[in-house]
N, C-alpha and C positions, 0 to 999 in steps of 0.2 A: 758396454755403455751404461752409466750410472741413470737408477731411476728419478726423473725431475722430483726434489723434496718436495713439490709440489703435489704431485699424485699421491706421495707417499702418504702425505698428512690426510688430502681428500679419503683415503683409502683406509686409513686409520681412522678418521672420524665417521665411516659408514661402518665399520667393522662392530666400533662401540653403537651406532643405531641398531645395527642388528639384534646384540645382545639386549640394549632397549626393549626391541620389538619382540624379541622371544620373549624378556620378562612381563610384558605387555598382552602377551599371547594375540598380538595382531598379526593376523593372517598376513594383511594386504604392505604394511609397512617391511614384515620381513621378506616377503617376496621382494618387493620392490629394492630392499638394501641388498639382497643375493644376485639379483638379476645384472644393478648395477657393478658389482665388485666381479661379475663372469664378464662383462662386455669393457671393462677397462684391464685385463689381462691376467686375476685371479684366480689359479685355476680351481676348480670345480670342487675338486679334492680337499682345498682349502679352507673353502667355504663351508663345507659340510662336516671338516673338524673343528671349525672355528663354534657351528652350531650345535651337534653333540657333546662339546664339553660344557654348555650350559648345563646337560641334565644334570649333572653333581647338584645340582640344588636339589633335585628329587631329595637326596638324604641315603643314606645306609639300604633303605627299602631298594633299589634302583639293582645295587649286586646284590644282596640277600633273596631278591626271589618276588615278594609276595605283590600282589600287584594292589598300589594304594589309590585312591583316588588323586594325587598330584602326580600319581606316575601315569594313570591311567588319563588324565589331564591333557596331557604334555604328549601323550602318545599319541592320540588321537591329534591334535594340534600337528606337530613336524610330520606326522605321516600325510596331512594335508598338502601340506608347502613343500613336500618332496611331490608329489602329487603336481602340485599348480607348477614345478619348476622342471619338471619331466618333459613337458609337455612339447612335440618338436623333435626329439631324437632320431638321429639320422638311423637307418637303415644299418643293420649289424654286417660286418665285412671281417669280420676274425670268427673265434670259436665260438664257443657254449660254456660260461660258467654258471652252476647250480649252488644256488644259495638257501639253505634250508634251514627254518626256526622251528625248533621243537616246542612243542606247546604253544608257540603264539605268542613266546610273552619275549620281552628284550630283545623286538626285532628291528629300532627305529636304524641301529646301526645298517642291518642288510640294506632297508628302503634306502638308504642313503648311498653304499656300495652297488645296491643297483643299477642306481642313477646314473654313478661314477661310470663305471663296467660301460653302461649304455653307451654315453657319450663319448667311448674312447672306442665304440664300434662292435664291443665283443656282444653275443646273444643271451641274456639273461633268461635262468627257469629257476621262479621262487617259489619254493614249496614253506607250505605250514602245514608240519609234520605235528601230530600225535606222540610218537613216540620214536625209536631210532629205528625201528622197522620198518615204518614208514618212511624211513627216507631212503634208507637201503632198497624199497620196492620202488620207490620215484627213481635210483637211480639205474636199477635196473632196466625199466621202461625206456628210461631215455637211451641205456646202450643199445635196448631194441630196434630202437627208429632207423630207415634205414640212412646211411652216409652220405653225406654230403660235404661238399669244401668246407663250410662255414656252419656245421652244426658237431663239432667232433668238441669232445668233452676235455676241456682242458683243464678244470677246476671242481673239486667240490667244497662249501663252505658251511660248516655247519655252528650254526649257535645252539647253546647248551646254557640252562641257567646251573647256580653255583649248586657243588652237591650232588653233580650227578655221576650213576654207578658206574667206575672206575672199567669192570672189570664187564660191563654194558657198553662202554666207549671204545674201549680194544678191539671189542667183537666187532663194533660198528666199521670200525676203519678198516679191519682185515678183509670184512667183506667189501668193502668199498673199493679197497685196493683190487681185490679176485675180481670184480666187476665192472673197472676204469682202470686197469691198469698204468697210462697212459696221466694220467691225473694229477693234477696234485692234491693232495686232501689238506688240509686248515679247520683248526678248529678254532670259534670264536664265541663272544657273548661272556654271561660273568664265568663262567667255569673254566676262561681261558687264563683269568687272574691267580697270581699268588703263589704258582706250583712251579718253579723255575725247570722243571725234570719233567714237564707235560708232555713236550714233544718225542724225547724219545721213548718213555714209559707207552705212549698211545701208537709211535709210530706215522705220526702226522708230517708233513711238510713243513707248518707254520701254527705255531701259534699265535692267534693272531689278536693284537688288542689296540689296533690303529688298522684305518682304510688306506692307508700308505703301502701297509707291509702286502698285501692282498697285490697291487701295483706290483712292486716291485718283484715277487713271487713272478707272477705272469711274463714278465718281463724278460727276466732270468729265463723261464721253459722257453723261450724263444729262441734264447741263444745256442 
């Protein structure tokens, strides 16, 4: 059944307030245009790539690393309104995916992934990791815990800013893999950009540079 042009255009003219209100940096007006565009049949997933490709305004700084004061801006800002739009998640009824930002920095994607993950049922555990050892120890921990239907490790996801040691990322996944077998590993953030040969060089599942493909991965392990 064809969608009424009707909603279409309604749906289109909030999509543009949204970007408004990001560039506005008002909290209250972008909640307000994400909330309406979930409650009229846009899924969620959408919403939140529609609001991460505003960050391209950051500039070059945003993949290159350093963290600037419009990046530092803006981070604070969408980590809010992922925050006010979280609020209400049902109760997790699938697995456990581990979402892990090293350093802290180029994580608005995860918060956003989170959200997604949340609301389609699965169990989120976000680490901000130090270094990759840090996340290999959080993931160990977590195969510690003891089993349950709805706490089994289906995913790990790691962001990595650009530039990081090659031959450091390897190590990481080997051991991730020795310790979640079961898993799918994905690497993400800007050191998932620009290397067409990342995947098999690392041995990863997915490289990943959209919260779609993260979906679709999960999806797949189910079949």
């Amino acid at each position: 059944m064809a969608v009424p042009r009707t909603l279409v255009r309604a749906q289109e003219a909030v999509l543009a307030e949204l970007g408004a209100a990001f560039g506005a940096r008002d909290h209250d007006r972008l909640e307000a245009a994400a909330r309406y565009l979930h409650a009229v049949g846009t899924p969620l997933v959408e919403i939140y790539e529609a609001l991460l490709a505003r960050l391209v305004d950051v500039g070059p700084e945003w993949i290159s690393g350093p963290r600037s004061d419009p990046e530092r801006e803006i981070g604070g800002f969408v980590d809010d309104v992922v925050n006010r739009l979280r609020e209400g998640v049902v109760p997790p009824t699938r697995g456990t995916v581990m979402l892990a930002g090293i350093a802290t920095r180029h994580v608005l994607g995860l918060s956003a992934l989170s959200h997604v993950l949340e609301d389609r049922g699965w169990q989120v555990r976000s680490v901000r990791a130090a270094n990759t050892a840090a996340v290999a120890a959080a993931v160990a921990a977590e195969m510690s815990t003891p089993a349950s239907d709805s706490s089994d490790l289906a995913c790990v996801v790691v962001a990595l800013p650009e530039g990081s040691d090659q031959d450091g990322l390897r190590e990481l996944y080997r051991q991730l893999r020795q310790l979640a077998p079961g898993a799918r590993l994905v690497l993400a953030g800007p050191a998932a950009y620009g290397d067409p040969d990342l995947k098999r060089r690392l041995g990863v599942d997915l490289v990943c540079t959209h919260i779609t493909q993260v979906l679709q991965l999960l999806d797949l392990r189910r079949q």
